[in-house]
Structures are given as structure tokens and as C-alpha cells.
DRENPA-3360 file (N, C-alpha, C; in nm, 2 decimals, always signed):
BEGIN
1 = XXXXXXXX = +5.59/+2.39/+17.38/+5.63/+2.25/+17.37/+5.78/+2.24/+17.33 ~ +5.86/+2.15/+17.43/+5.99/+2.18/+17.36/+6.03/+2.07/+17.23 ~ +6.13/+2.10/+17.24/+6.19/+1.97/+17.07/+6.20/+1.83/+17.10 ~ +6.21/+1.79/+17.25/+6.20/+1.65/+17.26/+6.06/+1.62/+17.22 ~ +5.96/+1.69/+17.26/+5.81/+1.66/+17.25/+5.74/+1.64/+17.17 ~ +5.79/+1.79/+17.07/+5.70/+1.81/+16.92/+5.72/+1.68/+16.83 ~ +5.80/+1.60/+16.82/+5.77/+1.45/+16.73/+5.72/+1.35/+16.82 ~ +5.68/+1.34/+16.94/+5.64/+1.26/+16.96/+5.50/+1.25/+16.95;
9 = XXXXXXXX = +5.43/+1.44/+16.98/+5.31/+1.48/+16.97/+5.30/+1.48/+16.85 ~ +5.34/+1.47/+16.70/+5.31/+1.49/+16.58/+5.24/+1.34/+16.57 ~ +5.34/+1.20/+16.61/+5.32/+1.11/+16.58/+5.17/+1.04/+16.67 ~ +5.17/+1.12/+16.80/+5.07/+1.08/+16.87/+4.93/+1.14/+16.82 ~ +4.96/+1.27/+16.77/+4.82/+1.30/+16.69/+4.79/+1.24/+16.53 ~ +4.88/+1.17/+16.47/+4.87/+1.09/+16.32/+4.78/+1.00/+16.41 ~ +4.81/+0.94/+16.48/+4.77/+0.83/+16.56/+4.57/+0.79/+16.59 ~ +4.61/+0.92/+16.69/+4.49/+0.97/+16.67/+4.39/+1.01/+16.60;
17 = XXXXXXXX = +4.41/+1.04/+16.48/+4.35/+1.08/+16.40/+4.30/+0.98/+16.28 ~ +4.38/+0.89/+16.29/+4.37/+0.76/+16.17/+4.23/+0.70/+16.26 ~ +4.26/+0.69/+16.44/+4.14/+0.63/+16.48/+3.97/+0.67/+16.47 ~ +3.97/+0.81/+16.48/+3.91/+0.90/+16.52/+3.80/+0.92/+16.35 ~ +3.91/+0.86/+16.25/+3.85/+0.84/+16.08/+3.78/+0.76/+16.10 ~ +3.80/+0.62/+16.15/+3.75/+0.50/+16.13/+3.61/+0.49/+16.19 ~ +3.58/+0.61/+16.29/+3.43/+0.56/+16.32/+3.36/+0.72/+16.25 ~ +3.22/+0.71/+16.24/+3.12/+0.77/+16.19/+3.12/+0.90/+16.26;
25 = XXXXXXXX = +3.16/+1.03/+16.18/+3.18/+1.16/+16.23/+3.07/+1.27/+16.23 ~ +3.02/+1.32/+16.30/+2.96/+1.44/+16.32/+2.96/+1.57/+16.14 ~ +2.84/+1.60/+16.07/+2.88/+1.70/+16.05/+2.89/+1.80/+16.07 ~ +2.79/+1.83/+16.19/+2.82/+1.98/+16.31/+2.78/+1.99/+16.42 ~ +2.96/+2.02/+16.49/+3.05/+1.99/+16.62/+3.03/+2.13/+16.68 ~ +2.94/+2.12/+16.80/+2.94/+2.23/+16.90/+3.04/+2.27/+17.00 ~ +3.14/+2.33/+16.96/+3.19/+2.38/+17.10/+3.22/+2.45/+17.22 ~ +3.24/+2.47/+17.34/+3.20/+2.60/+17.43/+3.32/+2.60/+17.53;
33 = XXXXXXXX = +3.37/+2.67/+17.45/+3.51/+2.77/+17.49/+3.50/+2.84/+17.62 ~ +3.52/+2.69/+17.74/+3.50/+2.74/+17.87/+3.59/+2.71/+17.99 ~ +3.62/+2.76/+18.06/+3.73/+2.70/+18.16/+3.88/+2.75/+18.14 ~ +3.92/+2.88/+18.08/+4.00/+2.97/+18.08/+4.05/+3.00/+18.16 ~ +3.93/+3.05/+18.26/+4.00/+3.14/+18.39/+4.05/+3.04/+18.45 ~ +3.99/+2.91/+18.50/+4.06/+2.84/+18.61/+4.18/+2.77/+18.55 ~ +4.14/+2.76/+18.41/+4.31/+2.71/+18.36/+4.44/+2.78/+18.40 ~ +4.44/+2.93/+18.40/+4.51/+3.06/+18.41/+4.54/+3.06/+18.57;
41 = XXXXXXXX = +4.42/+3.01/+18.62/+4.48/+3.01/+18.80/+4.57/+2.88/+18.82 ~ +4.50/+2.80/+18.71/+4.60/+2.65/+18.74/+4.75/+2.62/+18.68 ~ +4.76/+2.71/+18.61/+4.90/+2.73/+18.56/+5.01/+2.82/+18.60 ~ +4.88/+2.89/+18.71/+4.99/+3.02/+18.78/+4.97/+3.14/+18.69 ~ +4.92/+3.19/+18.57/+4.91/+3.25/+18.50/+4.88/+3.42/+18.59 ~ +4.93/+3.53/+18.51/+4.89/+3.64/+18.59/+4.79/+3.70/+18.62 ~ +4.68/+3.65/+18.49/+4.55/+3.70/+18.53/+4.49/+3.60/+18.39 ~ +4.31/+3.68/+18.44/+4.26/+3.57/+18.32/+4.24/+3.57/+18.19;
49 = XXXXXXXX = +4.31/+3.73/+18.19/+4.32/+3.74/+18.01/+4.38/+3.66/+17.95 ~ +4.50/+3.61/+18.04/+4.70/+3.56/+17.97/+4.60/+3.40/+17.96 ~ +4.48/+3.36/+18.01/+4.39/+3.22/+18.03/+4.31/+3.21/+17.86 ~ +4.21/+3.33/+17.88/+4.15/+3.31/+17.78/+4.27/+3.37/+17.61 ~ +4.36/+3.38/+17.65/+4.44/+3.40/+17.51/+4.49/+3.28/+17.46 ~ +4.55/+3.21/+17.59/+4.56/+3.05/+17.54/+4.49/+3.00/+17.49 ~ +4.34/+2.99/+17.49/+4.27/+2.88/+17.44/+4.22/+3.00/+17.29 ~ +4.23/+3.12/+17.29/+4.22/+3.18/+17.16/+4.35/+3.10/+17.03;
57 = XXXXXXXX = +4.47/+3.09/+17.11/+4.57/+3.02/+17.05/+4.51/+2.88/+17.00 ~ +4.48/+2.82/+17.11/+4.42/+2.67/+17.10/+4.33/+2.64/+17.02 ~ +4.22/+2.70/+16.94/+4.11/+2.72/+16.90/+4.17/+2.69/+16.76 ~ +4.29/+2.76/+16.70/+4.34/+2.76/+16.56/+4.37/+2.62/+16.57 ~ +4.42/+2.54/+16.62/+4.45/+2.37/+16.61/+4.31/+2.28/+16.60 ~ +4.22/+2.34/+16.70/+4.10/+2.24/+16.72/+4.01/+2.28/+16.59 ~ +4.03/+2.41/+16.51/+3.99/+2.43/+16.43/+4.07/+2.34/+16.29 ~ +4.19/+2.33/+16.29/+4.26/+2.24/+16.19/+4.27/+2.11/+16.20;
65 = XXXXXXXX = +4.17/+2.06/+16.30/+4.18/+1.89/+16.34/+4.02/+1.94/+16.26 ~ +3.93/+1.99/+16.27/+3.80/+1.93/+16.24/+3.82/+1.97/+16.07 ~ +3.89/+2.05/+16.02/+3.86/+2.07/+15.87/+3.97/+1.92/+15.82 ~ +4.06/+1.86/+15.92/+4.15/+1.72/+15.85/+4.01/+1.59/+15.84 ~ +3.92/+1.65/+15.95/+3.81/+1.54/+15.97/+3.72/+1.54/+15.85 ~ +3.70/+1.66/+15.81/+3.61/+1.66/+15.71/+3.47/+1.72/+15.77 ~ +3.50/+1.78/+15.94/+3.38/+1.82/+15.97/+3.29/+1.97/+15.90 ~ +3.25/+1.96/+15.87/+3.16/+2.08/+15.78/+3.13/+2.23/+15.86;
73 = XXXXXXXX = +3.06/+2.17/+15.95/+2.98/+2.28/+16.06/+3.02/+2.31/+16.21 ~ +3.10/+2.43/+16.19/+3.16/+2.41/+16.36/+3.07/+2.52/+16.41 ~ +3.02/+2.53/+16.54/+2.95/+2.64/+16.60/+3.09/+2.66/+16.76 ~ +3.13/+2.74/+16.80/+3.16/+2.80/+16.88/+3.08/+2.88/+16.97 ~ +3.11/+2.87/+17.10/+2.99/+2.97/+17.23/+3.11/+3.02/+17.27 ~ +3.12/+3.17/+17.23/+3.30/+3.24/+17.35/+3.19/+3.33/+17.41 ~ +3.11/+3.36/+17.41/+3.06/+3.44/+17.55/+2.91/+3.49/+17.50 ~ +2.84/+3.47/+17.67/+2.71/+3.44/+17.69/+2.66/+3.62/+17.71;
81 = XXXXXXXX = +2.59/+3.64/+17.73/+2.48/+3.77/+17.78/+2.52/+3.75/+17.95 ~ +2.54/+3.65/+18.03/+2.57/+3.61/+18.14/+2.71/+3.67/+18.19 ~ +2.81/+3.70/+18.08/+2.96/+3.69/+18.11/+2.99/+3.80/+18.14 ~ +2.86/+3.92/+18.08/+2.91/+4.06/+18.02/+2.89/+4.09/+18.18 ~ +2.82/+4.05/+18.26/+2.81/+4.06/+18.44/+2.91/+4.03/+18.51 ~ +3.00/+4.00/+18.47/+3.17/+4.00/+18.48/+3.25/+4.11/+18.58 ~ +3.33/+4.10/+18.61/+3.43/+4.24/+18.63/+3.45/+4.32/+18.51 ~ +3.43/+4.48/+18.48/+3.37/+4.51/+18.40/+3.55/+4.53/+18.34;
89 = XXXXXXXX = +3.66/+4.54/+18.35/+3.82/+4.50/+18.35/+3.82/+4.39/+18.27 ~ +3.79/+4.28/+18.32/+3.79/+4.17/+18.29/+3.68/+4.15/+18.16 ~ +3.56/+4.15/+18.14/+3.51/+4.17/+18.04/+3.56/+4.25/+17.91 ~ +3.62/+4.36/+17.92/+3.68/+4.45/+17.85/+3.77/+4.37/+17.79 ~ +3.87/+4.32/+17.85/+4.01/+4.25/+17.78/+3.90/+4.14/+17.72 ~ +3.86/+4.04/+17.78/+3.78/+3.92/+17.72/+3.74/+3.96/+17.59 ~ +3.69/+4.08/+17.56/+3.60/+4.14/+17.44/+3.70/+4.11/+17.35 ~ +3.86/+4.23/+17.42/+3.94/+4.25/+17.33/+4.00/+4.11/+17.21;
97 = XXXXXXXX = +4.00/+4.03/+17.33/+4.06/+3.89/+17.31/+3.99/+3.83/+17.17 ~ +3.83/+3.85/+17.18/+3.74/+3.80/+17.12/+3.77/+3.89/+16.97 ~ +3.75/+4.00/+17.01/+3.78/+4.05/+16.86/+3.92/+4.06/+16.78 ~ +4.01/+4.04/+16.83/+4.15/+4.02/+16.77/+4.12/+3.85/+16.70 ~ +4.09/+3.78/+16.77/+4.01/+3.66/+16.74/+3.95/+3.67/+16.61 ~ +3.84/+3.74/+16.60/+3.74/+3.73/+16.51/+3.86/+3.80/+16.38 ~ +3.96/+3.90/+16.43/+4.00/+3.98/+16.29/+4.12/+3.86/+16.22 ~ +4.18/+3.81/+16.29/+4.27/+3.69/+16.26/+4.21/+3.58/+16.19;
105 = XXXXXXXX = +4.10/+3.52/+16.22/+4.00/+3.45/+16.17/+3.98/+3.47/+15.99 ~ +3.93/+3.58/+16.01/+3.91/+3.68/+15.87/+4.01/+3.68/+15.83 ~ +4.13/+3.71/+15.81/+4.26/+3.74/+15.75/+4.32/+3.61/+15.75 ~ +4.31/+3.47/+15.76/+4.37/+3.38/+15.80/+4.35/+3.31/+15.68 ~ +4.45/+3.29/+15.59/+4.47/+3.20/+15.43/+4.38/+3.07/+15.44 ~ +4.39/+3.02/+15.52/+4.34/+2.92/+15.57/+4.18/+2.88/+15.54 ~ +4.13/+3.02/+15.57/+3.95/+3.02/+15.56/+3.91/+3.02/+15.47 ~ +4.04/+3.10/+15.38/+3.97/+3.15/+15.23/+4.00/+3.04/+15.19;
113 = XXXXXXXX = +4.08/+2.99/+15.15/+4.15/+2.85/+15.08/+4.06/+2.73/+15.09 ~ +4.04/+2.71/+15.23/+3.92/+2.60/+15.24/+3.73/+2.65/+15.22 ~ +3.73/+2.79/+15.20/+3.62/+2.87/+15.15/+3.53/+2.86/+15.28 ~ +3.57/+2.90/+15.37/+3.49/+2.85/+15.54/+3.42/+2.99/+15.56 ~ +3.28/+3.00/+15.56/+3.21/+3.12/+15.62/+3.18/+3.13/+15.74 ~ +3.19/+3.26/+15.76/+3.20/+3.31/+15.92/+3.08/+3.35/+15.96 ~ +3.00/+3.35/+16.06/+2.86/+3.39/+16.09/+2.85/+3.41/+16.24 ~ +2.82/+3.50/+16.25/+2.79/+3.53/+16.44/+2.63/+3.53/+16.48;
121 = XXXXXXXX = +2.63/+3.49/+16.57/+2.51/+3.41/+16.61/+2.47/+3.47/+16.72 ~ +2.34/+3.51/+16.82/+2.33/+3.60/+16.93/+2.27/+3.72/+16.91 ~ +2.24/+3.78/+17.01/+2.21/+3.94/+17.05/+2.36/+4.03/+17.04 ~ +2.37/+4.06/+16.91/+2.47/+4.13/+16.89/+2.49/+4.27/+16.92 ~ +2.35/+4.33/+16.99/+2.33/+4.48/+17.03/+2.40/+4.50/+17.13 ~ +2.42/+4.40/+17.22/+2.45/+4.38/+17.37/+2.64/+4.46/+17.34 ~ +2.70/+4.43/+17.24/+2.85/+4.37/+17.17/+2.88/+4.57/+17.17 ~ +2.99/+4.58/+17.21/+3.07/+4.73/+17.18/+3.09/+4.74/+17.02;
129 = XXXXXXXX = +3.09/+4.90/+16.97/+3.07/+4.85/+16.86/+3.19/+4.84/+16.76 ~ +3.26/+4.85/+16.85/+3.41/+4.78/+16.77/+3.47/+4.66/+16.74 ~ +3.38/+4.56/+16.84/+3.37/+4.40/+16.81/+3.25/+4.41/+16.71 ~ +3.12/+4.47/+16.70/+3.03/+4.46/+16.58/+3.12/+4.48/+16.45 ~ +3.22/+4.58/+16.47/+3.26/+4.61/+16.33/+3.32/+4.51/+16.26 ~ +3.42/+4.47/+16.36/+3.44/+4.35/+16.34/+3.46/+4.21/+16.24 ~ +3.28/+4.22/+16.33/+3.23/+4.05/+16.31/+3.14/+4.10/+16.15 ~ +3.15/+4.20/+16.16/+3.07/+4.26/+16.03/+3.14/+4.24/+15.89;
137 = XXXXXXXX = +3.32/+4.26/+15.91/+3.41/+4.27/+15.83/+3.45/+4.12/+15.82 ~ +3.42/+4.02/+15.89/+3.46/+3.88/+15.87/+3.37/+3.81/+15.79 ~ +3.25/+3.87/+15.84/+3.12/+3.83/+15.77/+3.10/+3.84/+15.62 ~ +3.13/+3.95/+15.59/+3.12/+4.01/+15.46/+3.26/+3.97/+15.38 ~ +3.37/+3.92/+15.46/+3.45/+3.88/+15.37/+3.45/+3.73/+15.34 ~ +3.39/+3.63/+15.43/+3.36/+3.54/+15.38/+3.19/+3.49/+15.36 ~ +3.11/+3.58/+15.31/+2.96/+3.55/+15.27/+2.94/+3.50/+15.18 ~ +3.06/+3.47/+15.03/+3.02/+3.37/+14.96/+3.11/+3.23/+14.96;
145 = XXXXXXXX = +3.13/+3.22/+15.11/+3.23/+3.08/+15.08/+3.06/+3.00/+15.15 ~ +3.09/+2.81/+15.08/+3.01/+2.76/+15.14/+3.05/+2.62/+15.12 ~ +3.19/+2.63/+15.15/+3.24/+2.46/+15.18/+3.23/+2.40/+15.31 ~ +3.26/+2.51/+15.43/+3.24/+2.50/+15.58/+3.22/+2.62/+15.65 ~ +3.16/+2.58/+15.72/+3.08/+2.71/+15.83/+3.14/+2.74/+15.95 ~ +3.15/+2.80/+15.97/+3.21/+2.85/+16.12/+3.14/+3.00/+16.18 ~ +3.01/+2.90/+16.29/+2.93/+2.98/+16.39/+2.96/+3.05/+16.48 ~ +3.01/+3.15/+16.52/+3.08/+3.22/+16.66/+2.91/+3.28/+16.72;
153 = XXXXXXXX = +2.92/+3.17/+16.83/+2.81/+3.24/+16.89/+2.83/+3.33/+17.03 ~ +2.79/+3.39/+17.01/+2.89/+3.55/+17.12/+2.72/+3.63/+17.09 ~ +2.75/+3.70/+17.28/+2.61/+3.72/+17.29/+2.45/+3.69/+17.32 ~ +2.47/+3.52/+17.35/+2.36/+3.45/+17.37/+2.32/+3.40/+17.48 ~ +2.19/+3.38/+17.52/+2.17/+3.33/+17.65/+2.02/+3.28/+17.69 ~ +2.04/+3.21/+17.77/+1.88/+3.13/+17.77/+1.77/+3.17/+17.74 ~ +1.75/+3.30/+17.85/+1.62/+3.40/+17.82/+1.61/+3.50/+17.71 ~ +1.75/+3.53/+17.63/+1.76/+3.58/+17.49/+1.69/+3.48/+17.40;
161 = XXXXXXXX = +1.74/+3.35/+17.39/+1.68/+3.24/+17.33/+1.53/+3.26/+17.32 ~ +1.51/+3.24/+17.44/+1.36/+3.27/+17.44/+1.29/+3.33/+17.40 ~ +1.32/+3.44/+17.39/+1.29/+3.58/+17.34/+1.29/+3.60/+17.23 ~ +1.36/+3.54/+17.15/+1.38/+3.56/+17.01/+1.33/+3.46/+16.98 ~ +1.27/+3.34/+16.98/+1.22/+3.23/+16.97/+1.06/+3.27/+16.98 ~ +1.01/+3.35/+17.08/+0.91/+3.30/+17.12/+0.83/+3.45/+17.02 ~ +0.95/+3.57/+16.98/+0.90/+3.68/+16.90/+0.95/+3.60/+16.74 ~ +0.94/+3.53/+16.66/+0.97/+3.46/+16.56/+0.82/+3.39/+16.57;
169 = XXXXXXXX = +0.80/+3.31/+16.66/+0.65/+3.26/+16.64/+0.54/+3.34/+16.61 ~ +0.57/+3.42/+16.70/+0.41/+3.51/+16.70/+0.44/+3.57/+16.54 ~ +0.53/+3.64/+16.47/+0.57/+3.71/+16.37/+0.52/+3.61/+16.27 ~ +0.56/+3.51/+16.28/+0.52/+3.39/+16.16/+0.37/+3.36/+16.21 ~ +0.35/+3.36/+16.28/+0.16/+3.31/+16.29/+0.10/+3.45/+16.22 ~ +0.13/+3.56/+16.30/+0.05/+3.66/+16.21/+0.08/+3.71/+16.08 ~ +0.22/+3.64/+16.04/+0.25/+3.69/+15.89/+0.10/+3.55/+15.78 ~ +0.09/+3.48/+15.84/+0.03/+3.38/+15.76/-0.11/+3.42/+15.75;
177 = XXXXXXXX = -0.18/+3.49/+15.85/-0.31/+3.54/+15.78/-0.26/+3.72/+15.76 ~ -0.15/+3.75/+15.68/-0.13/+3.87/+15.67/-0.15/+4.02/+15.68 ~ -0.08/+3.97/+15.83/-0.06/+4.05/+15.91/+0.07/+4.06/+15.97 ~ +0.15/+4.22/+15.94/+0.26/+4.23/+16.00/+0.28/+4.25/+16.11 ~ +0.33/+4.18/+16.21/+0.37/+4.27/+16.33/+0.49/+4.31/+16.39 ~ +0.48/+4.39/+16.45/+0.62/+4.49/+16.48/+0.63/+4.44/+16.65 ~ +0.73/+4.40/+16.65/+0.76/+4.32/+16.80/+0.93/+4.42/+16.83 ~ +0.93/+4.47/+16.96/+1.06/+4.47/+17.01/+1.14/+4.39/+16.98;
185 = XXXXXXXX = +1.28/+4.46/+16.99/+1.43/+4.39/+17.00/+1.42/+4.28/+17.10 ~ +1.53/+4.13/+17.10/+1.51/+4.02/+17.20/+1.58/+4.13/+17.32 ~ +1.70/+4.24/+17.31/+1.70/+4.30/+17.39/+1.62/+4.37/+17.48 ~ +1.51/+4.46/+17.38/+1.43/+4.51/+17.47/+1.31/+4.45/+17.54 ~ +1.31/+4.31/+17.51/+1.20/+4.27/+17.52/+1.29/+4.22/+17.65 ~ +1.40/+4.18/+17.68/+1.42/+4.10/+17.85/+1.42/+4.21/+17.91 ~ +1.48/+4.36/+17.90/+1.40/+4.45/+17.95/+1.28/+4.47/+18.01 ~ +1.22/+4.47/+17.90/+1.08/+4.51/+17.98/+0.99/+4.40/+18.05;
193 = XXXXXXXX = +1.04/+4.25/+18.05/+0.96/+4.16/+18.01/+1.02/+4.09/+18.22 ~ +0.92/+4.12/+18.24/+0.86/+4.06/+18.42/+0.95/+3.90/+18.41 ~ +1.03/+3.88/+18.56/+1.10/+3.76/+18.57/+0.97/+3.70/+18.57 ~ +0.87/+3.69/+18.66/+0.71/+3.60/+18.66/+0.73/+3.57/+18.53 ~ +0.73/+3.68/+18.42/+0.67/+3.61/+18.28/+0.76/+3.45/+18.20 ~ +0.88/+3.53/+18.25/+0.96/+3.44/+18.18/+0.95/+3.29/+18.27 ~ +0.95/+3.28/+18.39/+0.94/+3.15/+18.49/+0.85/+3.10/+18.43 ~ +0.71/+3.19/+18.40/+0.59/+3.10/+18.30/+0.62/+3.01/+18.21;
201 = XXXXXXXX = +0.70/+3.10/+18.13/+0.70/+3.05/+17.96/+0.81/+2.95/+18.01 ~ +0.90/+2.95/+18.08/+0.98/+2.84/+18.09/+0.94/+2.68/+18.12 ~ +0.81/+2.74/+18.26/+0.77/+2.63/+18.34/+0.65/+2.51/+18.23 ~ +0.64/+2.58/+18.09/+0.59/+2.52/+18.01/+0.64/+2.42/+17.92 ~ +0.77/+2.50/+17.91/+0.86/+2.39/+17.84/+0.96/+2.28/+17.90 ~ +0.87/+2.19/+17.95/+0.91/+2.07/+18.04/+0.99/+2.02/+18.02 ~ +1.09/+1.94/+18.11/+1.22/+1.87/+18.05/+1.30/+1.99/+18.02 ~ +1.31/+2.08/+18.03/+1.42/+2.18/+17.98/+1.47/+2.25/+18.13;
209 = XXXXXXXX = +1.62/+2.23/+18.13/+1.67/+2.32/+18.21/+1.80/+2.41/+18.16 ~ +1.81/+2.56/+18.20/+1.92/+2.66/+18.19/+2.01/+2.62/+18.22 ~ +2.16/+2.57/+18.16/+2.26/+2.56/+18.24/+2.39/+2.61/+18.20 ~ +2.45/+2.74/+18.24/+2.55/+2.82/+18.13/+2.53/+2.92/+18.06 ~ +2.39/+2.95/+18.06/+2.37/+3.02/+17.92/+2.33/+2.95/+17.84 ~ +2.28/+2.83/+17.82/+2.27/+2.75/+17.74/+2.13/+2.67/+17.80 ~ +1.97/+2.64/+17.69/+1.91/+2.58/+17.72/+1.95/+2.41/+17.67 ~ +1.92/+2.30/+17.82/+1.98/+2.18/+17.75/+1.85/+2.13/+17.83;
217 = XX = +1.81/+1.98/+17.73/+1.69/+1.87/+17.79/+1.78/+1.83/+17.93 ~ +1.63/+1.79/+18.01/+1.71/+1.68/+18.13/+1.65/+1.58/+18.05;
% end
């Protein structure tokens, strides 16, 4: 942004923000960190890493508008179980992106000061284990803050959902007449687990369709 801009944008976001007080706020704002790549073809950009770094950049502002809001609970989606089917190039850098992300996050005065805990959300088996280490080291450095939350969901996906959802029930019904049971990984279970099975279990839960990676009502 150049110098003619930056005060006009300073004053247009005061602006904004005084309006944005006045009506009744969300205490937890879902976001899904999507549309990088075509940004990156739309700006001429060289490829889609130089795409998804911008909005890694972007993310630290949209992150300092919701803690001026007062919003409590932010959840983030940077990448689905869907994504990792990618160009395996292109996935690679995306990872990279994601975990320089997660270590800046961690180290950033900002989180500790406002006391904001970090939690990763997903099938994290799926994750290289140098992004696990990570999300491990963010985790543990902020596990006793509990002023605001910040969800990074990485690794998630409809039929994961499911899967872990649908191995949590059976686990709680037979924990209650005491009995433990030992159920696969949500990993291993999409593995082994028949597309028929899953179209079943889906075709049950009515009103629900996949879209992104994400289960949403129609």
C-alpha cells in the first residue's frame, strides 16, 4: 500500500469498526482460508505459493480486527484431507506455508499478551511430521492461556468427520454399560471402510450435504 493510501485506509477502517461495534457480535467466527490460488492467477502472481503467502500475511490483520472486536473464538480451515490430492509440489510448499504460519503464530507477543490458545483440530496423522512438531510446540506453548482461542483446523474432511464422529458414539454407548472398546484410527477406518458404507451412513443424515470438505445443512 503506498503513502497516499495508508491514512486514508487507517481512517476507513476506524470507520468501520465503530459501525461493525454497534450491532451484536459473534463469540465464535469461523473462517476458511480459501481462494489463494485464483487470487495469485489474478494478480499475475508466479505461482500459488507467492497466493497462499499473501493471505498467510492477511490472516495476522483479520486476526487483529477480531481480538479489537472482542471476538473470543476464532476457528480457521487452511487445509482439508481433500487438498493433500493436490500437485504433490504444490502441496509441499502449501504445508511449508502452513507451518512457518503455525511457528510465527507461537512466537508472536501478541498471543501471549492477549493470552490466546492455539489448538489444531483434524486428523493430524495425515500432517508431515515436521508440521506435527510444530503445531505441537504452539500448542504447548500456549495451553494455559484462556482469554481467546484460536482453532487451526488443518487436516479435516467430511468422511474424517464422520468417522470420528460416528467412532466417539459407539465408544460412549459402550463405555456406559462398561465396556471398553478399541476402535481404529478416523484414518484407518476411511481406509478400510467401503465407499457403499459411507453413502449409507451419509444417506441417513438428511438435509446434510459435503461441500469443500466441509459438512453443511441444505
Amino acid at each position: 500500500m503506498n503513502l497516499l493510501k495508508q491514512p486514508l485506509y487507517y481512517i476507513y477502517t476506524k470507520l468501520l469498526l465503530s459501525e461493525v461495534k454497534k450491532n451484536l457480535l459473534p463469540n465464535h467466527l469461523g473462517l476458511i482460508l480459501d481462494g489463494n490460488r485464483r487470487f495469485a492467477e489474478e494478480k499475475g502472481l508466479k505461482n500459488a505459493t507467492e497466493g497462499h503467502k499473501k493471505g498467510s500475511d492477511k490472516l495476522d490483520e483479520v486476526l487483529n480486527w477480531c481480538l479489537d472486536l472482542g471476538i473470543q473464538v476464532i476457528t480457521i480451515w487452511v487445509l482439508s484431507v481433500e487438498n493433500l490430492s493436490r500437485d504433490s509440489q504444490e502441496v509441499e510448499k502449501l504445508l511449508g506455508v502452513i507451518e512457518n504460519k503455525i511457528g510465527d503464530l507461537a512466537a508472536n507477543p501478541a498471543i501471549h499478551k492477549n493470552r490466546e490458545r492455539i489448538k489444531a483440530v483434524g486428523c493430524l496423522t495425515v500432517l508431515p511430521p515436521s508440521i506435527r512438531k510444530t503445531i505441537k510446540q504452539a500448542e504447548e506453548a500456549t495451553e494455559n492461556y484462556d482469554n481467546y482461542f484460536l482453532n487451526i483446523a488443518i487436516g479435516y474432511g467430511d468422511r474424517q468427520e464422520i468417522a470420528d464422529a460416528f467412532k466417539k458414539l459407539l465408544e460412549d454407548k459402550y463405555a456406559r454399560i462398561g465396556i471398553r472398546l478399541k476402535l481404529v484410527s478416523s484414518k484407518q477406518a476411511l481406509l478400510l471402510s467401503t465407499k457403499s458404507a459411507f453413502d449409507f451412513y451419509i444417506s441417513i443424515l438428511r438435509g446434510i450435504l459435503a461441500i469443500s470438505g466441509m459438512i453443511t445443512r441444505t
